[in-house]
N, C-alpha and C positions, 0 to 999 in steps of 0.2 A: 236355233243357232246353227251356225253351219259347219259341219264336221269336218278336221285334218284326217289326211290318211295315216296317222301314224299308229303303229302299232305297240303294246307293253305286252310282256308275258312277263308273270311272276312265277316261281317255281313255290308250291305246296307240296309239304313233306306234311302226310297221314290226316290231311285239309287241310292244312294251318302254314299259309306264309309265315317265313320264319328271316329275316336280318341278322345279321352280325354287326355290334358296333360298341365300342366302348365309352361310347359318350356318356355320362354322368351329370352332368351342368344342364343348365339350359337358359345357357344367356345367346345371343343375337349369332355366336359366331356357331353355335351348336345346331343351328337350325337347320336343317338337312330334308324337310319335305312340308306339304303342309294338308290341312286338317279342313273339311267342308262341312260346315254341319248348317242342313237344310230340309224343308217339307215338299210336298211335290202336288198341293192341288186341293180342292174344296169337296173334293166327295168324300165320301163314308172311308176311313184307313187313310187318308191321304195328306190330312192333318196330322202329321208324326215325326218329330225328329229323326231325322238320316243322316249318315255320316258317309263321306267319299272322301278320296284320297290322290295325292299327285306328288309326283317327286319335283316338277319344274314350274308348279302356280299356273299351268296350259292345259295339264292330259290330267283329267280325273277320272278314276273307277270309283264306283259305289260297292261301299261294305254294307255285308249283312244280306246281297243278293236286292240292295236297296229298299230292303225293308225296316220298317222302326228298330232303333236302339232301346226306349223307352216306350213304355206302352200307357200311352196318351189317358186314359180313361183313369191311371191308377196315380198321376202325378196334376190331372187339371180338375176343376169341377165341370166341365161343360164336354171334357171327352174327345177337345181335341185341342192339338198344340200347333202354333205356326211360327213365323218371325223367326225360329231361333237365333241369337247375337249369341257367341263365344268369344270369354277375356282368358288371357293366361294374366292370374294374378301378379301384384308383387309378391307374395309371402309364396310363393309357389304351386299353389293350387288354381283352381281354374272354376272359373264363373261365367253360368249360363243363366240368361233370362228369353222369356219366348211368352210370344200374348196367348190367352185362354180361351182358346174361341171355336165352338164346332159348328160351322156354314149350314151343315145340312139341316140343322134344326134353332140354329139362331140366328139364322140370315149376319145380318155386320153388324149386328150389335152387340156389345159384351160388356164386362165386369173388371174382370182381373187380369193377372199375370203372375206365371210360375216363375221364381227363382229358383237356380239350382246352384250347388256348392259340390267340388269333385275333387281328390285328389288323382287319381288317375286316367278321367276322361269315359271311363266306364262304368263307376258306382258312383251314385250321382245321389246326394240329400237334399230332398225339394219343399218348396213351400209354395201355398198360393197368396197372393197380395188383394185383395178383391175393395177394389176404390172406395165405390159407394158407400157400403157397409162398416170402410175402417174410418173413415173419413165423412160420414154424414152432415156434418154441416156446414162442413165447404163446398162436399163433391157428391153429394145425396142423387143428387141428378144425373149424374155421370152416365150415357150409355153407349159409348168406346172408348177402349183403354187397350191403344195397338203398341205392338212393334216397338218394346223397350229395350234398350241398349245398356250398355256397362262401361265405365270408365275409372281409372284411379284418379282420384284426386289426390297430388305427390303433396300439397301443400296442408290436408287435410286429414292425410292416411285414411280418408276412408273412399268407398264403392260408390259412386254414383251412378244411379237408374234413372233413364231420361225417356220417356214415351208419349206419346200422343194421346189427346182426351177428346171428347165432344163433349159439352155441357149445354143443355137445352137446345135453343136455337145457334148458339155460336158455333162457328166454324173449329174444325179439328184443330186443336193447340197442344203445341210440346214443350213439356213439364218436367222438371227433377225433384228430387229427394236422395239421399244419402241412406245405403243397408244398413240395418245394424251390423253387429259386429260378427252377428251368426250366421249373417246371411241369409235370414228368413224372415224378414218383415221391413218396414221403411221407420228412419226414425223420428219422421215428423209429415204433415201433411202437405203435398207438391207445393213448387213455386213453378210458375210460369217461366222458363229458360227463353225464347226467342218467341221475339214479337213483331211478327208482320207489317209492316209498311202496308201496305194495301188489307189489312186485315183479312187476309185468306185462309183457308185453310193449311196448314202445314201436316205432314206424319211422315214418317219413316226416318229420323235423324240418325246419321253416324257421323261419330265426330273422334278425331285426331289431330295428337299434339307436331306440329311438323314448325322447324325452325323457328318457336319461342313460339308460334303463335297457335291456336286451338282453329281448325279447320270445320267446318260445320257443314255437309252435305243432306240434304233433306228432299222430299219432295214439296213444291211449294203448287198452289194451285192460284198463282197471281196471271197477269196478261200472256204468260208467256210458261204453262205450267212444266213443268218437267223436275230435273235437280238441280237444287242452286248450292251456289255456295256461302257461306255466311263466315267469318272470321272474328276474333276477339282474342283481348291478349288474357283475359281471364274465361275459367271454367267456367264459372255459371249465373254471367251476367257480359253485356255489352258488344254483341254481335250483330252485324249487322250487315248486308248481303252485299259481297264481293260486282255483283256484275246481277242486271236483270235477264241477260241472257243464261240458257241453260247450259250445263256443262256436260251434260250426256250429250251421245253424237245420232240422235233419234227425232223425228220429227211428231211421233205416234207417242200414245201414252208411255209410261215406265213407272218405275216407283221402288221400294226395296232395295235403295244403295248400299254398297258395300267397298271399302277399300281396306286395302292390304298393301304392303310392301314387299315385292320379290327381296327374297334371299342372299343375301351378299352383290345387293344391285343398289342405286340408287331412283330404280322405277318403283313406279305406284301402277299398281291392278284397280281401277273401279269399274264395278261390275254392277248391274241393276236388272230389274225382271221387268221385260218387255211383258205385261201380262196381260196384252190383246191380242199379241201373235202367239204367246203359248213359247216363246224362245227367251233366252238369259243372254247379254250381251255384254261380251267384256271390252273394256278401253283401259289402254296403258297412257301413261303420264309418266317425267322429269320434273314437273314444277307444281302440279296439282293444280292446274290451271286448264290447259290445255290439255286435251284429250285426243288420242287416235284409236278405232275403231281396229282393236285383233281376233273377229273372229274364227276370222279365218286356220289361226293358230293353236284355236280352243278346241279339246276332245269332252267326250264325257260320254258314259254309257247310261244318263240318266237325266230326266226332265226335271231341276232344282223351279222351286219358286224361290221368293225371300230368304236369303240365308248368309253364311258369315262364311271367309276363309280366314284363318290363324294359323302362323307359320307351328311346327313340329319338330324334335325332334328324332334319330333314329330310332332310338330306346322307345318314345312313344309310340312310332308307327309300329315296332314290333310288337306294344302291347297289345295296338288296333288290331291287327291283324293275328295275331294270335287266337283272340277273341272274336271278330266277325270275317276274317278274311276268308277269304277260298279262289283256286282258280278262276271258276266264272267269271266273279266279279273285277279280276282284273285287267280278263285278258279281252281283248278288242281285236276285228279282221287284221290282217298286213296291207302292206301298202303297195302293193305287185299291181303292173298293170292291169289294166281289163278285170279286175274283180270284181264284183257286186257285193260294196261293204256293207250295206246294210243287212245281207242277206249271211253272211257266213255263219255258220251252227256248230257249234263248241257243245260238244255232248261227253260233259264228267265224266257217266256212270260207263260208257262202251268207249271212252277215251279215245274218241273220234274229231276231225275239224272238216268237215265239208264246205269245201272253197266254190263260190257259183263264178264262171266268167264269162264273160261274153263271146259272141264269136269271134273267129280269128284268132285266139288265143292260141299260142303252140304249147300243149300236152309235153313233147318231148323234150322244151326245153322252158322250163316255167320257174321263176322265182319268187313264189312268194313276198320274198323281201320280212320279213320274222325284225322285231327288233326288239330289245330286251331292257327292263330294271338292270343298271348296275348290279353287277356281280352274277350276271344269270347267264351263262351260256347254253346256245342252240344248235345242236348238228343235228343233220348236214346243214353245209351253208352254199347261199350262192344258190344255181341254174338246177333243177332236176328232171328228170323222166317222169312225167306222172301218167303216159299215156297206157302204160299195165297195169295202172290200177294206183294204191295209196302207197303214199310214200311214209315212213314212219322217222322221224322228229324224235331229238331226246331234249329234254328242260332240262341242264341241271344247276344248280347250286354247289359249288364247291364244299363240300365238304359236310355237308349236309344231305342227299341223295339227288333222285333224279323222276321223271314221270316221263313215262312215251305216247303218244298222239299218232294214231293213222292222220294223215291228213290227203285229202282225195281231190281234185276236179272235178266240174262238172257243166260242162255247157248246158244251164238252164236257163229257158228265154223268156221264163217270168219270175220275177216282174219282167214288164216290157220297157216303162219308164226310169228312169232311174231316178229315185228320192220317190216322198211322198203327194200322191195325186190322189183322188177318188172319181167317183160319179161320171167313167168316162164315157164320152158318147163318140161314136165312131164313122166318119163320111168318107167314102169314096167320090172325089173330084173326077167329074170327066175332062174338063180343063186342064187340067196338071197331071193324070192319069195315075195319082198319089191316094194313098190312105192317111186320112187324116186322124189324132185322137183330141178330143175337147174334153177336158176333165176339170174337177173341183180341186186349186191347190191346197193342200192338205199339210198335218203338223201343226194345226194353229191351235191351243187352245179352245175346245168351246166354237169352232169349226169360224175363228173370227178372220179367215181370209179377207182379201181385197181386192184381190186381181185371178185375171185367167191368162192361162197359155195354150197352147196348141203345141203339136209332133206330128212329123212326116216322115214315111214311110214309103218304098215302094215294094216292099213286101213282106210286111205285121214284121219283123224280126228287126229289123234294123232300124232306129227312129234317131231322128233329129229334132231337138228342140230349136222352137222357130222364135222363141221369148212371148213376153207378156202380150197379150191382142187387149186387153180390155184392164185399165186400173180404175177399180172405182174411185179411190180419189181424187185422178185427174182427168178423167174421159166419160164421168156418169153425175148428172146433177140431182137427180131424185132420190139417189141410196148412195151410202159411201161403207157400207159394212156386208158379212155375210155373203160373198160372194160362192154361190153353189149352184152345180150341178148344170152347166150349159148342157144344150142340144143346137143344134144346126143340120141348114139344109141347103142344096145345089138348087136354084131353078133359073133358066134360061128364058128368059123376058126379052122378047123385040132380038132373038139375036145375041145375046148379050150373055152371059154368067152373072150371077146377083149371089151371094152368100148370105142367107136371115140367121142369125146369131141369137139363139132366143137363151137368155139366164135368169138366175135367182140372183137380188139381191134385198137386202133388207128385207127378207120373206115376201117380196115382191117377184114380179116376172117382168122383164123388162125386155124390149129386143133390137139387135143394132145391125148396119148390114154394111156391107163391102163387097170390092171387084174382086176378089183373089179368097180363096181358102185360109191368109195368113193375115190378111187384112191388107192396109188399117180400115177398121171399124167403126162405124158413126150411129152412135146410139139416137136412141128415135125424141128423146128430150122428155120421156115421161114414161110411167108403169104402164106396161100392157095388163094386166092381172094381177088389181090389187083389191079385190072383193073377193064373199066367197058364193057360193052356187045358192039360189032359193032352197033353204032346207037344210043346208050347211050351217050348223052351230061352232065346230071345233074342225084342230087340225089348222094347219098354213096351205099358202099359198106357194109355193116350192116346186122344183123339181120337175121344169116343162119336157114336153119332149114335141117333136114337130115330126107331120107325114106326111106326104103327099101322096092318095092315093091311084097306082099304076092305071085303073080304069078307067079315070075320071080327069086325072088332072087336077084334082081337087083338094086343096091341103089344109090340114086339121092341126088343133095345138090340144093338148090332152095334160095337164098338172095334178097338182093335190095331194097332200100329205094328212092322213086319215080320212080321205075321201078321196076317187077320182072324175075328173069333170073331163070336158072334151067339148072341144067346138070347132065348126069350121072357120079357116082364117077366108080375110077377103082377099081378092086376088093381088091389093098392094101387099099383103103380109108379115105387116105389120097394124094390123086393125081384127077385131073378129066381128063375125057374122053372129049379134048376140041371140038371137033368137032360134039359131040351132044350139045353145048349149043343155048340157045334158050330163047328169052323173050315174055314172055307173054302180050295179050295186053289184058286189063283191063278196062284202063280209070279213069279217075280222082277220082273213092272213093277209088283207090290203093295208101296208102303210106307207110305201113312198113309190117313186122311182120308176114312172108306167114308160113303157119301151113297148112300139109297136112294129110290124113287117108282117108285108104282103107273102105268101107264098102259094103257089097253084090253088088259088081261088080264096084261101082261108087271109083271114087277116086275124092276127097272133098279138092277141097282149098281154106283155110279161111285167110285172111290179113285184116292189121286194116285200119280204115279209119280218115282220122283231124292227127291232132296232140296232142302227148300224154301230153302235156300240156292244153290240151283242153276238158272243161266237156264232149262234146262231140264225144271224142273219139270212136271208137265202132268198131265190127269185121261183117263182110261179108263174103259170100262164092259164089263159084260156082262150077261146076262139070265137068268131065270130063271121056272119057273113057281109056286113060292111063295117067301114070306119067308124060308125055310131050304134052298133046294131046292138041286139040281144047277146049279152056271151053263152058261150057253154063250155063248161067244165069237163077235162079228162078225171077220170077215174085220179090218176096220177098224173098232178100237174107240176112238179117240180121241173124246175129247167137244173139249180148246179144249187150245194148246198156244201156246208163244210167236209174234209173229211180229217178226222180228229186224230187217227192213225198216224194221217200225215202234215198231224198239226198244222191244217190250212183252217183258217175260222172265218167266220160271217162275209162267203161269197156274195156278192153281192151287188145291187143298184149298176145294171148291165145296161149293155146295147149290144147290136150285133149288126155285121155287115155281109154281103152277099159279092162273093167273086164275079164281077163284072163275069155274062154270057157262061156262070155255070153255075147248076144247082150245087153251090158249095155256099158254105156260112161258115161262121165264126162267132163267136160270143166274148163279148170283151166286159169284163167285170172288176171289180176291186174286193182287198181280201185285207188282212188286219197283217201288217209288216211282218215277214217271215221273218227267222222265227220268236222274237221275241214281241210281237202284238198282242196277243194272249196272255200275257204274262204282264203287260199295261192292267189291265182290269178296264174300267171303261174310257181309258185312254187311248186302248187300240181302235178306238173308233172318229181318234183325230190321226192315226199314225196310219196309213192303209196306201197299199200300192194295187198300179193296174197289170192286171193280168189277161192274155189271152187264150182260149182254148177253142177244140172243132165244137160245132154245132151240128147236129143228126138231126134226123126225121126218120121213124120206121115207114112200112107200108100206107098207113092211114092217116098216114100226117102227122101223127103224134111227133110232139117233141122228146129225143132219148135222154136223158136225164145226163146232164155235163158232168163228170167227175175233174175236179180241177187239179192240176197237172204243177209240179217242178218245170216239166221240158217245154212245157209250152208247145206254139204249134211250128212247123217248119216254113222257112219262106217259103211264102207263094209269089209265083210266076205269073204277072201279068201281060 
């Protein structure tokens, strides 16, 4: 999703945001912020209910430092919890149901679903519901039972729970039953709620009551899958789909609908989880019909999957917050020019804010731009000096105290990109006499990219983004997924500039070429590299890089992901010469990302080591005396590795380039988003920006070991 610059700061008096408000009620005109409760992902801890918060249904922080409210293992049987749906009762309390389901050891199939019953949003009495076993001789077979929802039936006074089932071979169907009255078990065995016209699979249903009629949004998996709508003028029977076209404004999968109503408006929020790109997309509505596309609008300091918003009011949020709040979690960069928001570092414990900006930015007279929660005031305000150093910020709260913040500049010029890239490979055009960077776009869930871009530079510090060169949707027939890790090269044919564009997609290699450095690109119409080497069992086909070597003229393509292979290409450059290929043996610090360069006689090959979800990510090298040759190993082969001190983690999957007519280099790498990639767990390994630092050599050739850098390196002079 795409981030607003805007900024919240909450004031915490001794940890604990604290509110003033006299509200007591909590009917519709009482509502005064509202409530996220959401999971964030399929691995180990990531199955966990989480709660975030917003004052305007746009900018949300996450409570709890976005970690579990409830701890999954002691409310499910299987150890992890997803889906969560949140009702504010009629009787005053509040009901949560959420599927029972932990990925890492039961793949997508499961059993039950937890109920929960709360009166204040915080102590929560749960039960599990488990189909099969309550229910044997309707539902013995049952093995999915997702993403159950809650609604009052006004006609019936009681709780209806609506969720999707798989039974045998039939396709996913969504089903109700009625809670008992305790809220901890169903009082009879499902009926079938909405029935497919094209008999497809159905899951994920949210449904509301809107102008006499009950709205039914779902994912449907008919000719045209995405969220439809379904309507009926009764609860739980006689619905039937509005329109076959979808009402999300998405072309790519989605699923996990969610509507809500803004707060003394008459707009609708429906929001669903894009969960191929790993992003949450919200759409506002007037009629529930028509959708437009606000992400632009949306903040959040945290990556929700399937989740629910429910309006709040003040009195609640101060519960929230009392109990999971804290500075961190709610305060987010400002919105001052030239900042690097993704990079600004809020440090509690030395009550510090280090602001990164770009060049140009003037020191002596810089505004932040700070904007605050109702009722929080911030001095100083407006333009300040920050060129002598930190300028010091008071939060306060009326009447309740205050906390003080250095807050500092710092011209740091890495990252070098702005937002999330990886895998960048780096070419110097003599045609354009530009630095170019070719990277994996990054942020995606599960690394489910599509497309690649480029950046121009004419001296590493200052880049311009050129847009998309390659969508595999619409510019690749063989793979339409996985787009990672390009490489490219300059060669001058007949006279001419030619650009060979070699990438990953669908753990294939495939390669496209163009007049210009920026394109447009025309892919070759099939995989150049989609076997693996005689002898190769495991490991992908991933991660090329291309060279041409200075002596010869001669150019080579080198890939492999738990293995590395290498062959020479033929002199069209898009074909290889199969009968030079050739794997190199390594040994286990080899797992991706081979990056080769010529220097005074040596030819340098560097590959990364772990996995790039791993702080410890890092690149190695060794030597060799040609493009295919025997390597040999330094004593100490590290090229750049994290450094933990200065919370930089799993450097990494590099290239490097050489200052045209000087022995000067560069090493351009990616690292886990400062500073909170680390703090993802193995999410900073979809969240990763590029960075550049110098590249050395001692006396012998050796490579000096990169320590990776805030400042990054200073423009160079062409």
């Amino acid at each position: 999703m795409k981030r607003s610059c805007n900024v919240f700061l909450l004031f915490v008096a001794a940890g604990l945001l604290l509110l003033t408000s006299s509200c007591t009620k909590s009917n519709k005109d009482d509502y005064s912020a509202y409530l996220f409760a959401y999971f964030t992902g399929n691995g180990p801890g990531e199955e966990a209910i989480r709660y975030a918060v917003s004052f305007d249904g746009y900018h949300y922080r996450a409570l709890n430092h976005n970690k579990a409210i409830l701890d999954s293992k002691k409310i499910s049987t299987s150890g992890g919890v997803r889906d969560p749906h949140i009702l504010r009762g009629a009787d005053g309390k509040f009901y949560m149901v959420a599927t029972d389901l932990y990925v890492p050891e039961q793949g997508w199939n499961n059993f039950a679903m937890v109920l929960m019953k709360s009166s204040d949003l915080i102590n929560w009495e749960t039960s599990v519901v488990n189909i099969p076993e309550t229910y044997k001789d309707e539902f013995g077979d049952v093995d999915r039972v997702w993403a159950p929802q809650t609604i009052y039936d006004e006609e019936q006074g009681k709780y209806m729970i609506y969720f999707s089932m798989k039974q045998g071979n039939d396709p996913d169907k969504i089903y109700y039953a009625y809670a008992n009255p305790d809220f901890s078990a169903l009082e009879a065995a499902p009926e079938q709620l909405f029935f497919s016209p094209t008999n497809n699979a159905c899951i994920d249903g949210d449904i509301i009551k809107y102008q006499g009629k009950y709205h039914f949004f779902m994912k449907s998996e008919d000719g045209e899958p995405g969220i439809k709508l379904a309507m009926s003028d009764k609860l739980t029977e006689g619905y039937e789909l509005v329109s076959k076209e979808r009402v999300d404004e998405e072309t790519d999968p989605v699923e996990g609908s969610g509507i809500f109503k803004l707060n003394n408006s008459d707009e609708w929020i429906l929001m669903y989880d894009l969960y191929t790109k790993g992003g949450y997309q919200f759409t506002k509505s007037t009629d529930l019909k028509h959708f437009t596309v606000i992400d632009e609008e949306i903040s959040m300091n945290f990556h929700p999957r399937h989740g629910t918003v429910m309006p709040i009011t003040t009195d609640e949020l101060n519960r929230l917050m009392t109990q999971w709040g804290s500075f961190e979690d709610v305060m987010i960069e400002s919105q001052g020019e030239g900042i690097k928001k993704l990079n600004v570092d809020i440090k509690a414990e030395s009550k510090t804010i280090h602001i990164p900006v770009k060049p140009g930015v003037d020191f002596t007279n810089f505004d932040p731009q700070f904007k605050a929660w109702p009722g929080l005031s911030i001095q100083p305000a407006g333009a300040q000096d920050f060129s002598k150093g930190a300028v010091e910020y008071t939060f306060k709260y009326e009447g309740l105290g205050e906390v003080k913040y250095a807050v500092e500049l710092a011209e740091d010029h890495n990252p070098v990109l702005e937002g999330y890239y990886a895998d960048p490979d780096i070419l110097y055009a003599e045609k354009t006499n530009k630095f170019y960077i070719y990277p994996t776009s990054d942020g995606f869930d599960g690394w489910s990219g599509y497309y690649f871009k480029t950046f121009s530079s004419d001296n590493l510090v200052d880049w311009k983004d050129e847009g998309i060169i390659i969508d595999l949707h619409k510019d690749v027939s063989w793979a339409n997924r996985n787009a990672w890790a390009p490489c490219i090269i300059e060669k001058k044919i007949k006279g001419e500039y030619k650009y060979f564009y070699y990438f990953t997609a669908a753990q294939k290699i495939g390669v496209a070429v163009a007049d210009d450095p920026t394109g447009p690109f025309v892919d070759s119409g099939k995989a150049l590299i989609d076997f693996k080497p005689k002898g190769v069992t495991n490991g992908q086909e991933i991660d090329p890089d291309v060279f041409t070597d200075p002596k010869t003229g001669k150019s080579y393509l080198y890939w492999g992901n738990c293995y590395m292979a290498g062959v020479e290409l033929n002199e069209d450059m898009v074909s290889i010469k199969k009968e030079t290929l050739k794997t190199f043996k390594i040994g286990d610090t080899f797992r991706e990302g081979t990056y080769t360069i010529y220097r005074n006689g040596k030819y340098y090959f560097m590959w990364s080591e772990d996995d790039t979800r791993s702080p410890k990510y890092k690149v190695r090298y060794a030597t060799s005396d040609s493009p295919l040759g025997k390597l040999t190993f330094p004593e100490n082969n590290i090229v750049i590795q994290r450094d933990a001190e200065k919370n930089i983690f799993a450097t990494g999957h590099n290239s490097a380039v050489q200052v045209p007519g000087k022995d000067e280099w560069y090493l351009v790498y990616h690292r886990f988003t400062y500073p909170k990639g680390v703090e993802m767990g193995p999410k900073g390994g979809f969240h990763r920006e590029v960075c550049i630092d110098k590249l050395e050599f001692d006396a012998q050739g050796n490579i000096i070991e990169v320590k990776p850098t805030f400042e990054g390196v200073k423009a160079v002079k062409l």
